[in-house]
MIFI-617190 format. One record per residue: residue in three letters; z, x, y of N, C-alpha, C, O in turn. Coordinates in steps of 0.2 Angstrom, whole numbers, padded with zeros to 4 digits, always signed. Last residue first. Layout:
ALAZXYZXYZXYZXY;...
This chain:
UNK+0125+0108-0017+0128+0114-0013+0123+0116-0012+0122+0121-0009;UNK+0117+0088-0013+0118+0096-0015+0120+0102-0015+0115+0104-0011;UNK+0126+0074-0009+0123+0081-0007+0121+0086-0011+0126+0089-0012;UNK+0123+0064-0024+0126+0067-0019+0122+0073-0015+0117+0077-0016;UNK+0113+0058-0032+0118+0055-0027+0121+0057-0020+0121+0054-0014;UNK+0098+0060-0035+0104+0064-0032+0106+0060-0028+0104+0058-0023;UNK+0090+0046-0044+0090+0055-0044+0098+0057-0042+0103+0057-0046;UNK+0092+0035-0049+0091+0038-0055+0089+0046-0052+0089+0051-0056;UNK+0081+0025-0038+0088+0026-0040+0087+0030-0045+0081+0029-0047;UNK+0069+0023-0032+0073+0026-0027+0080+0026-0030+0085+0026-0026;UNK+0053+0024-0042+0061+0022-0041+0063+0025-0034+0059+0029-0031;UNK+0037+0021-0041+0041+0026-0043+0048+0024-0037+0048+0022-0031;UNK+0027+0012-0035+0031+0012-0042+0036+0013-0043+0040+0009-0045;UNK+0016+0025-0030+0019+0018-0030+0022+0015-0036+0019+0016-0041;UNK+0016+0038-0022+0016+0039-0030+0020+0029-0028+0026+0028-0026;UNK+0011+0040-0010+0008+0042-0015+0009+0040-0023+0006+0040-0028;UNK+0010+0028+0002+0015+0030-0005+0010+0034-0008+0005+0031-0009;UNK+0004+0022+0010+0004+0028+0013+0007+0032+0008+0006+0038+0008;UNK+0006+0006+0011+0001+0010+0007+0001+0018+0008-0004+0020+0005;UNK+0025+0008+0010+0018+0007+0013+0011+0010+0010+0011+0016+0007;UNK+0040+0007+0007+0032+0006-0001+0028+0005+0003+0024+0000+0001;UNK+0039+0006+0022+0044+0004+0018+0039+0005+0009+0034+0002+0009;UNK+0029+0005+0032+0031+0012+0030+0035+0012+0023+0034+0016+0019;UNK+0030-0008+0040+0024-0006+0037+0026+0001+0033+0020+0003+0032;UNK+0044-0009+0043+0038-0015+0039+0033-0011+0038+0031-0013+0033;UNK+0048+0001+0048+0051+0003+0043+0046-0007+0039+0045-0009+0033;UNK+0041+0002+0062+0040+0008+0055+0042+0005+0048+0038+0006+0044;UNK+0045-0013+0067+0040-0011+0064+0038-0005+0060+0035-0006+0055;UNK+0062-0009+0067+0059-0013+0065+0050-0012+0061+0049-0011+0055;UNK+0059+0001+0076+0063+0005+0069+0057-0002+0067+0051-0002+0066;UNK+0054-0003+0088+0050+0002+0084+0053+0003+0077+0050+0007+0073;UNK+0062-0009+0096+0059-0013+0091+0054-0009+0086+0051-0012+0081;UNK+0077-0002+0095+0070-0003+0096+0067-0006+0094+0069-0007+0088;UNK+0092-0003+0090+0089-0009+0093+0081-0007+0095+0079-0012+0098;UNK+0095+0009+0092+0095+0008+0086+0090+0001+0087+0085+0000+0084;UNK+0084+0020+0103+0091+0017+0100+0088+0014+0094+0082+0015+0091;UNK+0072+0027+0104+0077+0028+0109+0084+0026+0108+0089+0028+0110;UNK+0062+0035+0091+0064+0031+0094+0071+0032+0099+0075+0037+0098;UNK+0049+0045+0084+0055+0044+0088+0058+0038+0091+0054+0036+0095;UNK+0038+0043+0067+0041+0043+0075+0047+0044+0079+0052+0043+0075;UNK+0028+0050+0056+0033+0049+0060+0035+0046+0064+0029+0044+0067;UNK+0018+0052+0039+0021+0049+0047+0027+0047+0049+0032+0044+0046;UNK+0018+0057+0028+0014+0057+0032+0013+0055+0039+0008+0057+0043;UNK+0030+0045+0022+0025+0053+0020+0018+0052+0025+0014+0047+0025;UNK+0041+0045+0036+0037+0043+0031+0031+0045+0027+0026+0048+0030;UNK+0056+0043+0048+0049+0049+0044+0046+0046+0037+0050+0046+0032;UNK+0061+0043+0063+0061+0038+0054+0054+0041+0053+0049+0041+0056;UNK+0074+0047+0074+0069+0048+0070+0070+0046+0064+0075+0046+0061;UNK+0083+0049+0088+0084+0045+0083+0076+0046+0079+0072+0047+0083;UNK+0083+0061+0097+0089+0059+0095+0091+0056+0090+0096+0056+0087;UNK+0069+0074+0092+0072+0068+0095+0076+0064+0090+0076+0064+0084;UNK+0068+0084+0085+0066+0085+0096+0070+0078+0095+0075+0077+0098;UNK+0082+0092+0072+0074+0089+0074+0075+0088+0080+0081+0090+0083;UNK+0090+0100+0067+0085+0104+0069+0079+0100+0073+0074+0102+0075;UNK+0102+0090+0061+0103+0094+0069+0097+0099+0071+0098+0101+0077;UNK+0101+0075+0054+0096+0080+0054+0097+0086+0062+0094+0086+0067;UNK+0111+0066+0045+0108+0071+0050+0106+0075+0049+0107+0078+0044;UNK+0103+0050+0035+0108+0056+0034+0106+0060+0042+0101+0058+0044;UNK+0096+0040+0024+0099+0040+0031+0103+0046+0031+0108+0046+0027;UNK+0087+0029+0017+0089+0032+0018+0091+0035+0024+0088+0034+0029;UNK+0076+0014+0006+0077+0020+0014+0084+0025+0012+0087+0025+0007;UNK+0075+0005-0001+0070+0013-0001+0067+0014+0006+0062+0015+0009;UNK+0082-0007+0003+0080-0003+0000+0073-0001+0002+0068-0003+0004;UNK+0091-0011+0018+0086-0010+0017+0082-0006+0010+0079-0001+0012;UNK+0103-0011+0019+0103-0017+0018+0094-0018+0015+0091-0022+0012;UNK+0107+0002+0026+0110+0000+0018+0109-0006+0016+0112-0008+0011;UNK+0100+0002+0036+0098+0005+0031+0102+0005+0026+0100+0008+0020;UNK+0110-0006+0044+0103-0007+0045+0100-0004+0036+0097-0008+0032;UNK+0122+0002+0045+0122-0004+0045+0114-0008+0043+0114-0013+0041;UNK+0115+0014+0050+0116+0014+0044+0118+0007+0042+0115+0006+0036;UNK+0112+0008+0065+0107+0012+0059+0108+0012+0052+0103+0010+0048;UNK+0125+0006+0070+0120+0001+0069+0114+0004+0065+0110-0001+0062;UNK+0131+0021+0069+0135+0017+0066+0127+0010+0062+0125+0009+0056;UNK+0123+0027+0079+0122+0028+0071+0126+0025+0065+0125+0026+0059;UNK+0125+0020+0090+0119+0020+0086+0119+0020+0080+0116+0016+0076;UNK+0139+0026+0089+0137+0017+0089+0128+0015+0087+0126+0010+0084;UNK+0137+0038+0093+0139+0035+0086+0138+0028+0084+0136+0026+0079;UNK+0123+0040+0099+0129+0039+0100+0131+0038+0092+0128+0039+0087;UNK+0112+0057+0097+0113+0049+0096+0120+0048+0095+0124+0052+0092;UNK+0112+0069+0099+0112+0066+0105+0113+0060+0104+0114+0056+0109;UNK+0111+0078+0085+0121+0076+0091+0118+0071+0097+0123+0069+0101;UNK+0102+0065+0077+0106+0074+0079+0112+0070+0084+0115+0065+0086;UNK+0096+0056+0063+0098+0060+0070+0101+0065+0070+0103+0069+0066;UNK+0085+0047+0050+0089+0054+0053+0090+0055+0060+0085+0055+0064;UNK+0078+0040+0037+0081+0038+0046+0085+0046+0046+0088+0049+0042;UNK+0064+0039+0029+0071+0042+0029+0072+0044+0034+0069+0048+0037;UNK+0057+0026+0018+0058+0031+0025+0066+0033+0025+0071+0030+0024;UNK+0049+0029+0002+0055+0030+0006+0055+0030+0012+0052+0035+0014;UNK+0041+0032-0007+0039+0025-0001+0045+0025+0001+0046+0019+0002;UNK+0042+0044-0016+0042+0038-0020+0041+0034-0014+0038+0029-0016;UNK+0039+0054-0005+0034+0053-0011+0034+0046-0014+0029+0043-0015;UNK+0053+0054+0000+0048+0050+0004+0040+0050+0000+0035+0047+0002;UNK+0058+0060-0010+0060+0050-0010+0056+0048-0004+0054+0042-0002;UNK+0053+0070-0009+0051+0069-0013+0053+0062-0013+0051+0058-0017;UNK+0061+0076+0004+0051+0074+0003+0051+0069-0003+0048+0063-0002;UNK+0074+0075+0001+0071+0071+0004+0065+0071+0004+0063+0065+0005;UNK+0072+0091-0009+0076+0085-0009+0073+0076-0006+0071+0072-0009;UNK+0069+0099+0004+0065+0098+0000+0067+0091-0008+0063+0088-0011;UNK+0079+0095+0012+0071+0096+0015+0068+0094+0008+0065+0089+0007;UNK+0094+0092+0008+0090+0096+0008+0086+0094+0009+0086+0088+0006;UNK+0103+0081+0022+0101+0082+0015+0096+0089+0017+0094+0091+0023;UNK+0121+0083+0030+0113+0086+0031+0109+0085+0023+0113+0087+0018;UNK+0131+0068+0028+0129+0077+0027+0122+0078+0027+0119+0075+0024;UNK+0133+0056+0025+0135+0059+0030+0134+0067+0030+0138+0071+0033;UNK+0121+0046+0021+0123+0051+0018+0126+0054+0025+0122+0055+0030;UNK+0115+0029+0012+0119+0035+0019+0122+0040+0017+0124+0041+0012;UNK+0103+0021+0006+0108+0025+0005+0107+0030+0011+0103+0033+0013;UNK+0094+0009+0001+0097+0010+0005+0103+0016+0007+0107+0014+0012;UNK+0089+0020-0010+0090+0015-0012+0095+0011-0006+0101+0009-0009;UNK+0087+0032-0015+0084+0031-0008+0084+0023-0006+0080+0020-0003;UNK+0093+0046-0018+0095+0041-0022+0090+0038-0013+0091+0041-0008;UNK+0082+0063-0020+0088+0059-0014+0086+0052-0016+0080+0050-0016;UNK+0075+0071-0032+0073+0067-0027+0079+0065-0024+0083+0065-0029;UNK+0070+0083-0040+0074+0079-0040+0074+0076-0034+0072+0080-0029;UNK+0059+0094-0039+0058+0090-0044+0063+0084-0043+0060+0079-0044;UNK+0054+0098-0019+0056+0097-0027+0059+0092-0033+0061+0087-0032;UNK+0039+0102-0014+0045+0099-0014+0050+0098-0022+0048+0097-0028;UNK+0025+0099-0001+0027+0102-0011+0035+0101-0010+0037+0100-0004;UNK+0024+0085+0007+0023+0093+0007+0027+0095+0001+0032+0093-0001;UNK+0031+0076+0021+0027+0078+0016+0026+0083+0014+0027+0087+0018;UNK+0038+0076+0033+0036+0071+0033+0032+0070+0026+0029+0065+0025;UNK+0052+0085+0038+0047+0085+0035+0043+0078+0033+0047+0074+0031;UNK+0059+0081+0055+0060+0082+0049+0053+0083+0047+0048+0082+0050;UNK+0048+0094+0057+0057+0090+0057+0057+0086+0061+0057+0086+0067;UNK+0034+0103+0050+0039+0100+0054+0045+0096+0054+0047+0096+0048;UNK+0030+0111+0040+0030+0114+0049+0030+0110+0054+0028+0111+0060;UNK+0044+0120+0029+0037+0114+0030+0037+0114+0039+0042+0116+0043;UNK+0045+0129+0017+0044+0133+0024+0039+0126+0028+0033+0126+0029;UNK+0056+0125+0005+0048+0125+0008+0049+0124+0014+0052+0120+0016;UNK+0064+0134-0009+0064+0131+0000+0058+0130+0000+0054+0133-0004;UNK+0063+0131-0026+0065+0136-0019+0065+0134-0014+0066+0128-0016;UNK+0053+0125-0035+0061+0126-0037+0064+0130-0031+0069+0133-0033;UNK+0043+0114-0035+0046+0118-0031+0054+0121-0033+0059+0117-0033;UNK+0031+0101-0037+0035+0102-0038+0037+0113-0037+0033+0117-0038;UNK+0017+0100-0027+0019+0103-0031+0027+0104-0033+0029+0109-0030;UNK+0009+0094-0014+0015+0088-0019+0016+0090-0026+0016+0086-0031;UNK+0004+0097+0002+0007+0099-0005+0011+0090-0009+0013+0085-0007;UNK-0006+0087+0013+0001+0090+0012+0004+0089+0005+0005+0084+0002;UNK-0019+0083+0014-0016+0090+0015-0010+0091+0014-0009+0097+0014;UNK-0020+0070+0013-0022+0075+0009-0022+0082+0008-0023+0085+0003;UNK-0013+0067+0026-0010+0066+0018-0014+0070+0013-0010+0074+0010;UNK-0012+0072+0038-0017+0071+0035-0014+0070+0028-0012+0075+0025;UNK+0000+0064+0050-0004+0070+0046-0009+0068+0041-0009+0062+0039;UNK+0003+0056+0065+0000+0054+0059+0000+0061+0055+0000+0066+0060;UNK+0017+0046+0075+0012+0054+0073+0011+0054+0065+0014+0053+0060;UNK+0018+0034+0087+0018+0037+0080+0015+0043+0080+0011+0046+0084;UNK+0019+0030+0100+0020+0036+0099+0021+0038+0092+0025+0043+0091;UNK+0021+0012+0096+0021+0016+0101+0024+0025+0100+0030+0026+0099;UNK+0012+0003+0085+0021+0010+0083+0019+0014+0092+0017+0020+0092;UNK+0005-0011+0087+0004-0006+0087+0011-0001+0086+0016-0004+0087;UNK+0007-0026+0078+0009-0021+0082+0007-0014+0082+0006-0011+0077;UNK+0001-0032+0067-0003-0031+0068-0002-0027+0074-0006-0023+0076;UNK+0011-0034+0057+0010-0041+0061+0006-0038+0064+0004-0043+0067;UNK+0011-0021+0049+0010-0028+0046+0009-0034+0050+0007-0039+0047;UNK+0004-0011+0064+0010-0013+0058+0009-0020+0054+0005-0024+0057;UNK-0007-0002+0070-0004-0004+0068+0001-0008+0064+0000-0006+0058;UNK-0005+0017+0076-0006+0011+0070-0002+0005+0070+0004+0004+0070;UNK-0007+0027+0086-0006+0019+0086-0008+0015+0083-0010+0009+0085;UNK-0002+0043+0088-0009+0037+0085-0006+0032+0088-0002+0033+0092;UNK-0004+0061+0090+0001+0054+0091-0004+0048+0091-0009+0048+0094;UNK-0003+0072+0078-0006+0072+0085-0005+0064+0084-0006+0061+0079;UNK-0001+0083+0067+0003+0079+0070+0002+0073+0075+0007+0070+0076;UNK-0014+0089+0061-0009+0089+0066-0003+0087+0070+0000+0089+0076;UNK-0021+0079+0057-0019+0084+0053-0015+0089+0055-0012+0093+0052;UNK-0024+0065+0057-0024+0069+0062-0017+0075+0059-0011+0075+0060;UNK-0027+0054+0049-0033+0057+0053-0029+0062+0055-0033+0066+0054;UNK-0019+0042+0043-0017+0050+0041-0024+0055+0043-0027+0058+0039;UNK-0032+0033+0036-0023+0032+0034-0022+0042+0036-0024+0046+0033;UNK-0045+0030+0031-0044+0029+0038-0035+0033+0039-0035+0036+0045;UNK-0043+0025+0020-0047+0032+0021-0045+0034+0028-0043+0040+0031;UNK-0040+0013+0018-0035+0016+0015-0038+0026+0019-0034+0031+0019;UNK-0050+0007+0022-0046+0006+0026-0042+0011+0025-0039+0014+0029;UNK-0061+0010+0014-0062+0012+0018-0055+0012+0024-0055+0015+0028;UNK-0055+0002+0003-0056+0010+0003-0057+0011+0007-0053+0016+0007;UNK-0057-0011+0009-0051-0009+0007-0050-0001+0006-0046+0001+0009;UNK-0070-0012+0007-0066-0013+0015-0059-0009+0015-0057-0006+0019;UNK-0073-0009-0006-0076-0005-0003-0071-0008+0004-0067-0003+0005;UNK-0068-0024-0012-0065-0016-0013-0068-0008-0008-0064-0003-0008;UNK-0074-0031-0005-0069-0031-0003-0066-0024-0004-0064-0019-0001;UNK-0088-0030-0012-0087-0029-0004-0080-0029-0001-0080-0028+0005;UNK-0084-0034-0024-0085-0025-0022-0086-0024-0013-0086-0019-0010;UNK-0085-0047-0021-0078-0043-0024-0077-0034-0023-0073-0030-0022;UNK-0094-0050-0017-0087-0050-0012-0082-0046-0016-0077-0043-0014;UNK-0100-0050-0030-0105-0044-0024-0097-0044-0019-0094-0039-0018;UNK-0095-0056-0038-0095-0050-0040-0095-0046-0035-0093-0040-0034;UNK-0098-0072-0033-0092-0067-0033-0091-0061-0032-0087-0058-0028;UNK-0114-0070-0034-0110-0069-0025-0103-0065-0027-0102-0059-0026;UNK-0115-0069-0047-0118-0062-0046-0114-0061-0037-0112-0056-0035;UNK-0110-0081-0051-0104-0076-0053-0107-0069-0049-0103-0064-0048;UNK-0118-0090-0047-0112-0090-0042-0108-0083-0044-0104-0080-0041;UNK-0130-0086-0054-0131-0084-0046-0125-0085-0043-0123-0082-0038;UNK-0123-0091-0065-0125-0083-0065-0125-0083-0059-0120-0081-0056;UNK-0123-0106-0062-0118-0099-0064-0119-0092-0063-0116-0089-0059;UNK-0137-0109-0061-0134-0109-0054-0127-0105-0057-0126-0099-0054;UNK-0144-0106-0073-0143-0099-0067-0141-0102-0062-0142-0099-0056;UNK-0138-0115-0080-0135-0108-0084-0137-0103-0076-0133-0099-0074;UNK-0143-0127-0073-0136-0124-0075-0135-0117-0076-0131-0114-0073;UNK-0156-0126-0077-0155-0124-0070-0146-0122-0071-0144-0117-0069;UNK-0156-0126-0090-0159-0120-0087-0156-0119-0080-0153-0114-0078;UNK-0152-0137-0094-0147-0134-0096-0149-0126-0091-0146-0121-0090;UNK-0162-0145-0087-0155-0144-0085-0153-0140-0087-0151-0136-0083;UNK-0175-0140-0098-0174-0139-0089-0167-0140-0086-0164-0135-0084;UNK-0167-0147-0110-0169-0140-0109-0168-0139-0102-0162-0137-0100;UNK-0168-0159-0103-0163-0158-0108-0162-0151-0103-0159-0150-0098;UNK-0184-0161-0103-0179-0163-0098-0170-0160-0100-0168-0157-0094;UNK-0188-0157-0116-0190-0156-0113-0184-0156-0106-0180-0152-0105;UNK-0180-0169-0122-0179-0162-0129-0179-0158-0119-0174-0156-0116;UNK-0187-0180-0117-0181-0180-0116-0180-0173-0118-0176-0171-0113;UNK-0200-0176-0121-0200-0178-0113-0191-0178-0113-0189-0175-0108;UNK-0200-0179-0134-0201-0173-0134-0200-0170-0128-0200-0164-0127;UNK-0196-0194-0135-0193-0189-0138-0193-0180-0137-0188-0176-0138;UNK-0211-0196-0132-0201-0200-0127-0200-0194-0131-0203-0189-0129;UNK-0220-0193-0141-0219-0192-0134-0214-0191-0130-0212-0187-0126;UNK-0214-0201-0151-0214-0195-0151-0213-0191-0143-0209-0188-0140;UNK-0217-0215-0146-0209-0211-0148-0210-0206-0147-0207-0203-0143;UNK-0231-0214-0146-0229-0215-0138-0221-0211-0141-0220-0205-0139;UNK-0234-0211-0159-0234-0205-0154-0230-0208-0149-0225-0205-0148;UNK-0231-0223-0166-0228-0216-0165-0228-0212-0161-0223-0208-0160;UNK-0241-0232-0158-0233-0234-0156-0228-0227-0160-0222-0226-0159;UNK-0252-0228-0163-0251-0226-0154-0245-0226-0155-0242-0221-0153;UNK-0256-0230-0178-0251-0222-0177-0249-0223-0167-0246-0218-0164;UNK-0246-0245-0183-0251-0242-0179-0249-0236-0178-0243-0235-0177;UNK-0236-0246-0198-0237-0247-0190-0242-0244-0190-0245-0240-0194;UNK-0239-0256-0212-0240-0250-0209-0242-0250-0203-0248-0252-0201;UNK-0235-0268-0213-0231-0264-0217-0236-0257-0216-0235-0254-0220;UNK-0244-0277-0206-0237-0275-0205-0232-0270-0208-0227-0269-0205;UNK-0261-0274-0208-0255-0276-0213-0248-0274-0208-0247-0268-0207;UNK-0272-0284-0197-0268-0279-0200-0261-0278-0205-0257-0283-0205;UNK-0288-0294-0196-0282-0295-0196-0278-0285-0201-0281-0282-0205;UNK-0300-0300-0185-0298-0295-0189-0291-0294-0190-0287-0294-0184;
């Protein structure tokens, strides 16, 4: 029995068909598995990434427990503790512009309503007592503000200001109403220190400096009051 050549048999089209439709097929299948190995890597990311933000919420919450002053030990950028820090509750302390005095219920003030014009906080010394309400407000913008009384040598306050003029968004002036001789106050936190050399200035002023404690981050320490105020 003989066939004409000029018309193939139908097996040998299907077998191609077949092939053709087994690759089309296999094709497909990768491109499936690709498309959800993606999605499952982008659904991990997303899930770390709300699990960082929630860590971080929670750390920031934590910031300012003790609504009375009452003395912690937080630690600082390298992970030091601030021997005899004192915390207030940030939430608690005003930050209503004020055009009059504010009666704040510690010294120095560490936070609390205050007025429109802020203390230049750009390293800056000030040989004259600043106004209260003045100085909150550069401790609003992430300012610490160094201050003593009559008990700190001069030579301390000499190497203080020497320190704080080298340091932006700080400040420095006396303070004759505050308990201890050398004091760096931050919104919402304080401490004491014994000289200019503690190693506690150091640590306050790494973690307090634009420390997360800022309520308003950004916001300058040049562009307000140079000078003292009458």
């Amino acid at each position: 029995m003989s066939f004409d050549p000029r018309h193939p048999q139908p097996q040998a089209t299907d077998t191609r068909a077949r092939a053709t439709r087994n690759r089309a097929i296999a094709i497909g299948l990768s491109a499936a598995v690709v498309a959800g190995l993606v999605a499952f890597g982008s659904y991990l990311l997303l899930e770390n990434s709300e699990a960082n933000e929630k860590s971080t919420g929670a750390s920031a919450a934590q910031d300012g427990k003790h609504p009375g002053g009452h003395g912690d030990s937080h630690g600082n950028a390298t992970g030091a503790a601030i021997e005899g820090l004192k915390s207030w509750d940030a939430a608690k302390l005003g930050r209503r512009h004020v055009t009059g005095s504010v009666d704040y219920p510690m010294k120095p003030p560490v936070g609390g309503d205050h007025n429109q014009s802020w203390m230049n906080c750009d390293g800056d010394v000030y040989g004259k007592a600043l106004p209260d309400v003045n100085a909150v407000h550069s401790l609003e913008h992430g300012a610490v503000w160094v201050t003593y009384n009559g008990k700190a040598a001069d030579a301390e306050v000499a190497a203080l200001a020497e320190r704080v003029e080298k340091t932006p968004f700080t400040l420095m002036s006396p303070y004759a109403g505050q308990e201890g001789a050398i004091m760096l106050s931050a919104w919402g936190k304080q401490v004491s220190v014994d000289s200019a050399d503690d190693k506690r200035v150091d640590q306050f002023l790494a973690q307090y400096v634009q420390g997360a404690q800022t309520p308003e981050p950004g916001a300058p320490c040049t562009g307000g009051l140079a000078t003292v105020p009458r």
